[in-house]
C-alpha positions as CSV (number, residue, x, y, z in Angstrom):
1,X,2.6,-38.2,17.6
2,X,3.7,-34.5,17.4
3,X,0.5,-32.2,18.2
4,X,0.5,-30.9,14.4
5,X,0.1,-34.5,13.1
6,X,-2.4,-35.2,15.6
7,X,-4.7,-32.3,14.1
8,X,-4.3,-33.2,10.6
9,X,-5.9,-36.7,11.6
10,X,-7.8,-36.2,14.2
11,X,-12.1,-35.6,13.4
12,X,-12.5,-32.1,13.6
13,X,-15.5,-29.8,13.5
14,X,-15.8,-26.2,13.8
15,X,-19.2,-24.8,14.5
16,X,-18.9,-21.1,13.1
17,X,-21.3,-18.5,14.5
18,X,-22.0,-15.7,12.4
19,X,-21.7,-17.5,9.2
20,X,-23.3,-15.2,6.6
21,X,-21.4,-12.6,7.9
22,X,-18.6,-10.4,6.1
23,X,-15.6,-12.0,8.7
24,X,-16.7,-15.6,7.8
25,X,-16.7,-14.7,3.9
26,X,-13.5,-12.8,3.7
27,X,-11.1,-15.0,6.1
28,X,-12.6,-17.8,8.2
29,X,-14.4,-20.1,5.0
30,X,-11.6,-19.6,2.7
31,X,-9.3,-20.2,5.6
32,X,-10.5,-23.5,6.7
33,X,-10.5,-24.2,3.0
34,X,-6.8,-23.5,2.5
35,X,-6.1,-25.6,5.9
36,X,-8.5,-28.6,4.6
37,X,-6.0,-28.6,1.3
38,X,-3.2,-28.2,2.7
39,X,-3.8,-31.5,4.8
40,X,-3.4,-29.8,7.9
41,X,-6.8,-30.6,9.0
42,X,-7.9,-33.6,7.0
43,X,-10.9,-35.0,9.2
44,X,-12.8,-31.3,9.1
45,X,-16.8,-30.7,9.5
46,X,-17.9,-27.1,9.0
47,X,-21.4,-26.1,10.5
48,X,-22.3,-22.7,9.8
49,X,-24.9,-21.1,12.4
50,X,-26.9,-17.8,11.6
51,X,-29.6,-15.5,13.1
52,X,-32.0,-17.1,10.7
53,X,-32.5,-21.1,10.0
54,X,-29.6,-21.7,7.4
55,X,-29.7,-24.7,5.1
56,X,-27.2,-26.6,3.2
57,X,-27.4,-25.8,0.3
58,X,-27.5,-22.2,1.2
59,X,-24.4,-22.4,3.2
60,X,-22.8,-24.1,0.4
61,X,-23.7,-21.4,-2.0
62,X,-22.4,-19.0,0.4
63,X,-19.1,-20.7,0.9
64,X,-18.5,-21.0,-2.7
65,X,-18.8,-17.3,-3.6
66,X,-16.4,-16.7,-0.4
67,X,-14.1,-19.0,-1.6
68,X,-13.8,-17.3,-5.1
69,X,-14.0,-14.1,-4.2
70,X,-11.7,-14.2,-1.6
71,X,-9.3,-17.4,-1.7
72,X,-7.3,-16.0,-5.4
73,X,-4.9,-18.7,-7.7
74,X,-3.2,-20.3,-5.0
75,X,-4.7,-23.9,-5.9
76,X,-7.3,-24.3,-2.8
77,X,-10.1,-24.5,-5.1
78,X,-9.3,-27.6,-6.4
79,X,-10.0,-28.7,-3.1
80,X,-13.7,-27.3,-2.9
81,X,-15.7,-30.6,-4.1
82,X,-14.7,-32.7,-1.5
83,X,-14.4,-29.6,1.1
84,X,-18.4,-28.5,-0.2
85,X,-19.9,-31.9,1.5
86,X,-18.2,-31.2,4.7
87,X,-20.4,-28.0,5.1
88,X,-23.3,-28.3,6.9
89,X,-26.1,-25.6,7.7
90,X,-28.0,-25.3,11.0
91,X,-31.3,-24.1,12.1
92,X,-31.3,-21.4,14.8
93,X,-31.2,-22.5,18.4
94,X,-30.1,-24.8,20.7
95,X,-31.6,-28.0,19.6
96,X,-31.0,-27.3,15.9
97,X,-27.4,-26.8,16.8
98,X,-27.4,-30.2,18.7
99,X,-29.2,-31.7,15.8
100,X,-26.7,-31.1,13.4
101,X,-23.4,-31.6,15.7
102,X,-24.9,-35.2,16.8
103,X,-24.9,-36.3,13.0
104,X,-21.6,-35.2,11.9
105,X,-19.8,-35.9,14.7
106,X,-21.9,-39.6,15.0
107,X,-18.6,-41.8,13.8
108,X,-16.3,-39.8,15.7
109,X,-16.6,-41.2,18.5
110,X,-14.9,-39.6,21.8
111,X,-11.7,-38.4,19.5
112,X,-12.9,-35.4,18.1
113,X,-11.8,-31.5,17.8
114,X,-14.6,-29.2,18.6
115,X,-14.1,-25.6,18.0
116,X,-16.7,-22.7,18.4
117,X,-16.1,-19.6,16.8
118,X,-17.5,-16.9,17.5
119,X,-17.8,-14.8,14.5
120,X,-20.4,-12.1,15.8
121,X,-20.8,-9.0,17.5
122,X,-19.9,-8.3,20.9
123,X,-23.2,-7.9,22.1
124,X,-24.3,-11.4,20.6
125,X,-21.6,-13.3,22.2
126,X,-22.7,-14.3,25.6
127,X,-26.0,-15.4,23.7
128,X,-23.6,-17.4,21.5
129,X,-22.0,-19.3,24.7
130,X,-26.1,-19.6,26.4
131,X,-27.0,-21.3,23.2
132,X,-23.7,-22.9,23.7
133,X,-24.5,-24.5,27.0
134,X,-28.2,-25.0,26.6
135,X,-27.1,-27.5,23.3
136,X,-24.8,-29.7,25.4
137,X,-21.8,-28.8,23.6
138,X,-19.8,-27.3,26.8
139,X,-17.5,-30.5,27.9
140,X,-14.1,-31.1,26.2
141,X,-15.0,-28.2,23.4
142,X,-13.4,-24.8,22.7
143,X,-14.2,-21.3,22.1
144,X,-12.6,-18.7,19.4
145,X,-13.7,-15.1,20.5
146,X,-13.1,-11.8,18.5
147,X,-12.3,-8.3,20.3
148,X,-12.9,-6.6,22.1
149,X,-13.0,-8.0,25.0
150,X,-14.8,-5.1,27.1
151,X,-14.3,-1.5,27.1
152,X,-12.9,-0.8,30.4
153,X,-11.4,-2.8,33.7
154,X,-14.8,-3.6,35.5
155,X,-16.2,-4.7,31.5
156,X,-13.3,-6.8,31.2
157,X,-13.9,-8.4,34.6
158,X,-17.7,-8.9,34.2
159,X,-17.2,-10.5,30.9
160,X,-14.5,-12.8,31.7
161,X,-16.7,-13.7,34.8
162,X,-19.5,-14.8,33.0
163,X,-17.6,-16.4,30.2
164,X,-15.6,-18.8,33.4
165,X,-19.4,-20.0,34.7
166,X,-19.2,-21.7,32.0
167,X,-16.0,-22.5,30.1
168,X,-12.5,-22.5,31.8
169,X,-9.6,-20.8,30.8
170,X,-8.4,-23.3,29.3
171,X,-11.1,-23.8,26.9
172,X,-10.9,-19.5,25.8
173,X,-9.2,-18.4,22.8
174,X,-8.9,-14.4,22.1
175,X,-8.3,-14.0,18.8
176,X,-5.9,-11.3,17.9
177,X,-5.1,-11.8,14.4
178,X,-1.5,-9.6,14.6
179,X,-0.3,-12.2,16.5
180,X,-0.9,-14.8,13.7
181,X,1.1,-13.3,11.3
182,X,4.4,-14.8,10.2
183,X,6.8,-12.0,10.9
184,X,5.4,-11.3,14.6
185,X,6.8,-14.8,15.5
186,X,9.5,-13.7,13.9
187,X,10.3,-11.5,16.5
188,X,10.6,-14.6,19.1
189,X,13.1,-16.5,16.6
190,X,15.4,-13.2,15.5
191,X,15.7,-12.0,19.4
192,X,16.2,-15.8,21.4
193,X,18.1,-17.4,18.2
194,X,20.5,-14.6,17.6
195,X,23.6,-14.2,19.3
196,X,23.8,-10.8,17.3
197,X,20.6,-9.4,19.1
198,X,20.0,-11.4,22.4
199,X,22.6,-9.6,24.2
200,X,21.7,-5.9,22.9
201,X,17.9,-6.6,23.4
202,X,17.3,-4.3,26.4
203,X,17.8,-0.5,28.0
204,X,21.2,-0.2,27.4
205,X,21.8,-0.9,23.9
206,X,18.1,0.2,22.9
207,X,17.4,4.2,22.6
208,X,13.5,3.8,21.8
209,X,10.9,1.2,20.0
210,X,7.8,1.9,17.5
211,X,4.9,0.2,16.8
212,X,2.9,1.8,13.8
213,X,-0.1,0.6,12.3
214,X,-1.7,3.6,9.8
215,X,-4.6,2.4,7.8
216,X,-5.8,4.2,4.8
217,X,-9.6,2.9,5.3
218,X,-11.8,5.0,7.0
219,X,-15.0,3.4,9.4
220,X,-16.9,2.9,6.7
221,X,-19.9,0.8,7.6
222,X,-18.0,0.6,11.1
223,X,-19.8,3.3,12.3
224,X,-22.0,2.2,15.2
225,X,-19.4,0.1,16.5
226,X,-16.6,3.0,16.4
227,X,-19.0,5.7,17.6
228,X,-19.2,3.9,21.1
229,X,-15.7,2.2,20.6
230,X,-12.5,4.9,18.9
231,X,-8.7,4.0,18.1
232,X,-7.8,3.1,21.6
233,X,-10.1,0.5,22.2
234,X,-10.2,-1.0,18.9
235,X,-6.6,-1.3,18.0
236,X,-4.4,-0.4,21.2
237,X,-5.4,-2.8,24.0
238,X,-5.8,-5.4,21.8
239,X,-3.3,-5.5,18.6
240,X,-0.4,-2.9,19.8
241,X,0.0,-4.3,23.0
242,X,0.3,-8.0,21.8
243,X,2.7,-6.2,19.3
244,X,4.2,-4.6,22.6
245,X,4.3,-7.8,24.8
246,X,6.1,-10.3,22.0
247,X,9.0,-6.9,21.9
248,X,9.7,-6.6,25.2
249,X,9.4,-9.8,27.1
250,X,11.9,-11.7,29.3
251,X,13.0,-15.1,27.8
252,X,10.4,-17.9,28.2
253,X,12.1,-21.0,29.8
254,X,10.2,-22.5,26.7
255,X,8.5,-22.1,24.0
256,X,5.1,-23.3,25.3
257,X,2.1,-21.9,25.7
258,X,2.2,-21.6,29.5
259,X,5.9,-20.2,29.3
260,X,5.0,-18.0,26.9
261,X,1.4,-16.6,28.4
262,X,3.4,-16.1,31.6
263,X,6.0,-13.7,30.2
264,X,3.6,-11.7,28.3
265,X,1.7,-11.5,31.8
266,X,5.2,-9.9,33.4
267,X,5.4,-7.2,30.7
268,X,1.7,-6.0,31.0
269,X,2.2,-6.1,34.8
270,X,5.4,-4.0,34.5
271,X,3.6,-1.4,32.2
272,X,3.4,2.4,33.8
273,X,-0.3,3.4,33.9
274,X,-1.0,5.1,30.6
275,X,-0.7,9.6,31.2
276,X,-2.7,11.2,29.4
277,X,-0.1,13.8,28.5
278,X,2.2,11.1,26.9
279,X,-1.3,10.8,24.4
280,X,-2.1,12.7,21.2
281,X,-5.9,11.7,19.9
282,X,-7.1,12.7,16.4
283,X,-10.0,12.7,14.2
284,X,-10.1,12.9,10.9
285,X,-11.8,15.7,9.0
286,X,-15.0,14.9,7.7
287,X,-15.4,11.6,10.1
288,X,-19.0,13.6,11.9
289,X,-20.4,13.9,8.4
290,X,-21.0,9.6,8.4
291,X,-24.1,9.1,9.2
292,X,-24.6,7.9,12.7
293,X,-21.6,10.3,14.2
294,X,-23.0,12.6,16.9
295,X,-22.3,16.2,15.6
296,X,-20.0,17.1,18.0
297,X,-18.3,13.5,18.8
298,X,-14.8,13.6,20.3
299,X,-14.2,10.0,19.0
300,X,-10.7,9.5,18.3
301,X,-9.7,7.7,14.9
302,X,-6.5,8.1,15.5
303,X,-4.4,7.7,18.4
304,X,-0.4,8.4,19.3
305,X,1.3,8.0,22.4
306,X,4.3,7.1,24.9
307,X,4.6,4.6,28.1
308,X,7.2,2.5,29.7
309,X,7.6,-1.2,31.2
310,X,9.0,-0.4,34.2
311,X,11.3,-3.5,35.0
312,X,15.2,-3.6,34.7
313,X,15.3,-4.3,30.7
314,X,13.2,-1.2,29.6
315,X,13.4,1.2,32.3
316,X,13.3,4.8,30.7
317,X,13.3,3.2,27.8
318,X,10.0,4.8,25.3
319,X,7.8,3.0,23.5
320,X,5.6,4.5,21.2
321,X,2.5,3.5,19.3
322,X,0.5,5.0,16.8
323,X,-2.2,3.9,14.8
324,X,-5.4,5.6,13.2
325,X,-8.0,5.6,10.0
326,X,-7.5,7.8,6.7
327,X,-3.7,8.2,7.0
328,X,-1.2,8.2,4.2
329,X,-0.1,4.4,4.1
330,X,-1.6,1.4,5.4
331,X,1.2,-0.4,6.8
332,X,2.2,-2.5,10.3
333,X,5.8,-2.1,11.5
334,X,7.9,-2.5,14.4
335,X,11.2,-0.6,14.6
336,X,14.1,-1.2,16.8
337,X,16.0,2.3,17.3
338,X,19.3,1.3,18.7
339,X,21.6,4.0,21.0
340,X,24.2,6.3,19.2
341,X,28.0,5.5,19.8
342,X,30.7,8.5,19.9
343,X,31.1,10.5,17.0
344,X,34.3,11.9,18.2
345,X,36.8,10.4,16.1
346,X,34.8,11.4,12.9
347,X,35.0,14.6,11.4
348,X,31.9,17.0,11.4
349,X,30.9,17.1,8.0
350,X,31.2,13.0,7.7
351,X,27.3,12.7,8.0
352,X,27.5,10.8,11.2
353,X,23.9,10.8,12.9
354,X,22.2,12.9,10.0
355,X,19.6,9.9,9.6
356,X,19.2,9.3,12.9
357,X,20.2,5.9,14.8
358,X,20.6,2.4,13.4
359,X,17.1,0.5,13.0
360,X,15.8,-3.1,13.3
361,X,12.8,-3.5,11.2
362,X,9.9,-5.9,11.2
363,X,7.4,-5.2,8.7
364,X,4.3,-7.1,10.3
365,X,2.0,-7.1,6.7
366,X,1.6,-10.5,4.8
367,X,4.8,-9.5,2.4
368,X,6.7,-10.5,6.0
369,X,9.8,-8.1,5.7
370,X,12.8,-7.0,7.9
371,X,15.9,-4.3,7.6
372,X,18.6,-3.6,9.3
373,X,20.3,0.1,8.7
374,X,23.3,0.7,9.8
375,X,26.2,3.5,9.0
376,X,28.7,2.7,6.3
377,X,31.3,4.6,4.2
378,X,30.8,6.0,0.8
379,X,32.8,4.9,-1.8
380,X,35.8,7.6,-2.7
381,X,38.0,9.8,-0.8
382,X,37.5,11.0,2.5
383,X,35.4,9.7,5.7
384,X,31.6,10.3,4.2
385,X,29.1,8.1,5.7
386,X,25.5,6.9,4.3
387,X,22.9,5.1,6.0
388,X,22.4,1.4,4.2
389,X,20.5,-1.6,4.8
390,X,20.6,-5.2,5.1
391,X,17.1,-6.6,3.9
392,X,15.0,-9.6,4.0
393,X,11.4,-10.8,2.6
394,X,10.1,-14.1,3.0
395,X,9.2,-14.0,-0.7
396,X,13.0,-14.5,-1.3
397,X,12.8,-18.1,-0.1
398,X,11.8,-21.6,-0.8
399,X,9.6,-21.3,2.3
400,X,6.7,-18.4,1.2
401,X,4.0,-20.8,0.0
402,X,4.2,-22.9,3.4
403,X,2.9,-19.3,5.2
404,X,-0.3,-19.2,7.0
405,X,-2.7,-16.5,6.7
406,X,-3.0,-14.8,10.0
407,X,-6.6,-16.1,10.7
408,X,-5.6,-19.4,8.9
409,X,-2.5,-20.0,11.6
410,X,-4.8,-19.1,14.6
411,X,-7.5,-21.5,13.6
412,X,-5.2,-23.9,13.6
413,X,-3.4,-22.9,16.8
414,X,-6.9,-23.1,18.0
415,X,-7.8,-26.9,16.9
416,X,-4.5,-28.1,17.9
417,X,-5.4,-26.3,21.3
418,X,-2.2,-23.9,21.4
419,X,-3.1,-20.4,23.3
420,X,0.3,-19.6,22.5
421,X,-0.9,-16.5,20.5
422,X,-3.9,-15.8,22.3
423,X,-5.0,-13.6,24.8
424,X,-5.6,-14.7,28.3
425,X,-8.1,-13.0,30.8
426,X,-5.4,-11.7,33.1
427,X,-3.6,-9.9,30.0
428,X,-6.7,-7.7,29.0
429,X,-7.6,-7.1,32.5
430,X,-4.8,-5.4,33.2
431,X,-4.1,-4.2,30.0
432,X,-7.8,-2.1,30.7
433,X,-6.3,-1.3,34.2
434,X,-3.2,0.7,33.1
435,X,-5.4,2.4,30.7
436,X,-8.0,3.6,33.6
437,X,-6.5,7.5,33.9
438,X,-6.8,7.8,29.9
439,X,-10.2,6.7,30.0
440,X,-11.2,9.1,32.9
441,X,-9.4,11.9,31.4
442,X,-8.9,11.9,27.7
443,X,-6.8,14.4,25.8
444,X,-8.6,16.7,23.6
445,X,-9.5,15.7,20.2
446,X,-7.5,16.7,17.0
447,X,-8.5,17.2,14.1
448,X,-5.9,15.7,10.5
449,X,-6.1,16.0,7.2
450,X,-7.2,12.7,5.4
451,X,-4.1,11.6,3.9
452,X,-1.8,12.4,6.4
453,X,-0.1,11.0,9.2
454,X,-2.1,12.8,12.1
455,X,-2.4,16.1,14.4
456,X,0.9,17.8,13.8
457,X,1.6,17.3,17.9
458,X,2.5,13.6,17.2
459,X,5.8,15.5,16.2
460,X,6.4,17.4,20.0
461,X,4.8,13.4,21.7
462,X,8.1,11.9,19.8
463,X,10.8,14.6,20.0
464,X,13.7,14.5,20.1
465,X,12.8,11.3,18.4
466,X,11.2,11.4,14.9
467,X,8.5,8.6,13.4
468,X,10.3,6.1,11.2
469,X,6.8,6.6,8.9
470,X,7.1,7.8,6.2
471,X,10.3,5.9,5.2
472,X,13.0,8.2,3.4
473,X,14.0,4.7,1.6
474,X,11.8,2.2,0.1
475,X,11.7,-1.7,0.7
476,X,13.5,-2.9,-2.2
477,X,11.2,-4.8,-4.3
């Protein structure tokens, strides 16, 4: 029995933390609905856990306004009857907890899935794991955490410390929800499958890489937590440099969990300590008028910057990230900027490098998309060149309704016990200890227009270079 069919049949419950909260409504309840329809987990058990003693009839009420609020026409609905009495409520505490896991797990017998997920703050979580423990529930059970995981090296350590007195690594999984979106495995297949790309995949075929992430929200009700927290912290440890790590590793001698964990761990160890002069933070005009923003805060919603894996496939070879709140688009790409041949044997005026290199494209949002652009010749006489582009969307194939949400494929990674897409406590430490000089000295803070794309200096961080964002073409619908 293949590990997939073993999770659709095997008893499965997932104790959710944080239940009544905005994560569990918009992602994790209709999530595990979709996955219940589906059949990829048939024998589930929900248990939602709050602050406050939660019933079931509240958590049922709860889940059902999630669910059609959140879940759309895509036919998981007609699921919810029989998905409604496998939701069970919780009263606060360790022996409530107990209480309710004894009875729904009572004909299970030693076969069953348990998965904890921690769907609440950071500062709630090691009370989470306490209750945890105190219930009992430790011994063969897992545990889904949400970023970030600390906000520096010795954080990092301390948390990852307490967190192995009393689950093993093993047990751990650090949800980063990039990672659980289709086209960002993608990457694995179109680089190890490809006898087009596997051989051009490294220094001296590749001129520079981008990972961009612009979101057009701003912090919102956020506040508290970005005050103390800023671009970096939030979105660069965490998403861009799982982005980084599935770009730039070696081959894994499988496609295992293990195999794959340990090339990650090889690119993070080859990374350059961050400088801050490679590092352009911004702030976006009007962010100190939210309530809760110290008047003169230097908190950075937006960040840009440069650094190198220093091993023999990417040595000299740029990578830059950028990410930030209020900017013109809200989109997640990767781009693939490929080295210039010759132009000697065209003529000057042929248009021959005008718009810039070749690209490889992976457009990380939902809509899963990829381009290649390349040089060609325009129709008529004489040698005039154009940039065009080969495209692909996974919405032009038989195959877009078997996609996972991003949250939906990692809770299932998670039950089938997979950490292939997770995070592992050696990654993020020393993903915190390459970004020690940054944190000891920042850069100044910029301030950008709402709207834009950032400080103008992003422009002098990239030169000779320019940002692929905004695109002078459009994906083709």
């Amino acid at each position: 029995m293949d590990n997939a069919t073993e999770a659709s049949v095997r008893p499965t419950t997932v104790v959710l933390f944080g239940a009544t909260g905005d994560l569990a409504r918009r992602k994790l309840l209709p999530g595990l609905l979709h996955l219940f329809q589906s059949g990829l987990v048939q024998r589930l058990q929900v248990i939602g856990v709050a602050s406050h003693d939660l019933g079931d009839e509240e958590f049922v009420k709860l889940a059902h306004e999630a669910v059609h609020e959140f879940t759309g026409d895509d036919g998981d609905t007609e699921a919810w009857p029989e998905f409604a009495r496998r939701l069970h409520g919780s009263r606060a505490g360790a022996e409530g907890l107990r209480e309710v896991v004894d009875r729904v797990e009572a004909d299970c017998g030693d076969d069953v899935v348990r998965l904890h997920y921690l769907s609440v703050p950071p500062r709630a979580a090691m009370a989470v794991v306490s209750t945890i423990e105190e219930a009992g529930l430790v011994p063969g059970s897992r545990i889904v955490m949400e970023k970030p995981f600390g906000v520096d090296v010795s954080s990092a350590r301390e948390l990852n410390r307490e967190l192995h007195q009393t689950f093993d690594e093993t047990q751990i999984f650090r949800i980063d929800h990039f990672l659980g979106k289709e086209a960002a495995q993608n990457i694995l297949a179109f680089r190890f499958a490809n006898g087009l790309f596997e051989p051009i995949w490294h220094r001296n075929h590749i001129d520079h890489i981008q990972i961009d992430v612009p979101e057009t929200l701003g912090v919102e009700d956020r506040v508290g937590f970005y005050e103390h927290t800023g671009a970096y912290k939030d979105m660069v440890v965490t998403h861009l440099a799982q982005v980084l790590a599935f770009t730039a590793m070696e081959p894994p001698t499988s496609l295992t969990p293990r195999a794959i964990q340990t090339e990650k761990a090889k690119v993070f160890h080859s990374m350059q300590p961050v400088d801050p002069g490679d590092v352009v933070r911004g702030q976006y005009v009007g962010y100190r008028d939210h309530e809760g923003v110290e008047a003169g805060s230097d908190t950075e919603t937006f960040i840009a910057m440069k650094c190198f894996i220093d091993n023999w496939r990417w040595a000299g070879v740029p990578f830059y990230l950028r990410t930030g709140k209020r900017l013109a688009e809200g989109t997640r790409i990767i781009s693939i900027a490929f080295k210039e041949p010759p132009k000697s044997m065209f003529p000057a005026d042929s248009g021959l490098g005008e718009k810039g290199p070749d690209h490889l494209t992976f457009d990380l949002a939902d809509s899963s998309k990829m381009s290649l652009s390349f040089y060609g010749k325009r129709p008529g006489p004489g040698m005039v060149l154009d940039k065009l582009s080969m495209q692909f969307a996974m919405a032009e194939t038989g195959w877009a309704g078997s996609v996972l949400e991003a949250y939906e494929r990692l809770i299932y990674d998670a039950i089938r016990g997979d950490q292939t897409l997770f995070t592992s406590a050696e990654g993020i430490e020393r993903l915190w200890e390459v970004s020690t000089p940054l944190l000891e000295d920042p850069t100044p803070v910029l301030p950008y227009e709402r709207g834009s794309w950032g400080p103008d200096a992003i422009h002098d961080l990239i030169a000779p270079h320019t940002w692929r964002l905004p695109f002078e073409r459009t994906w083709r619908e």
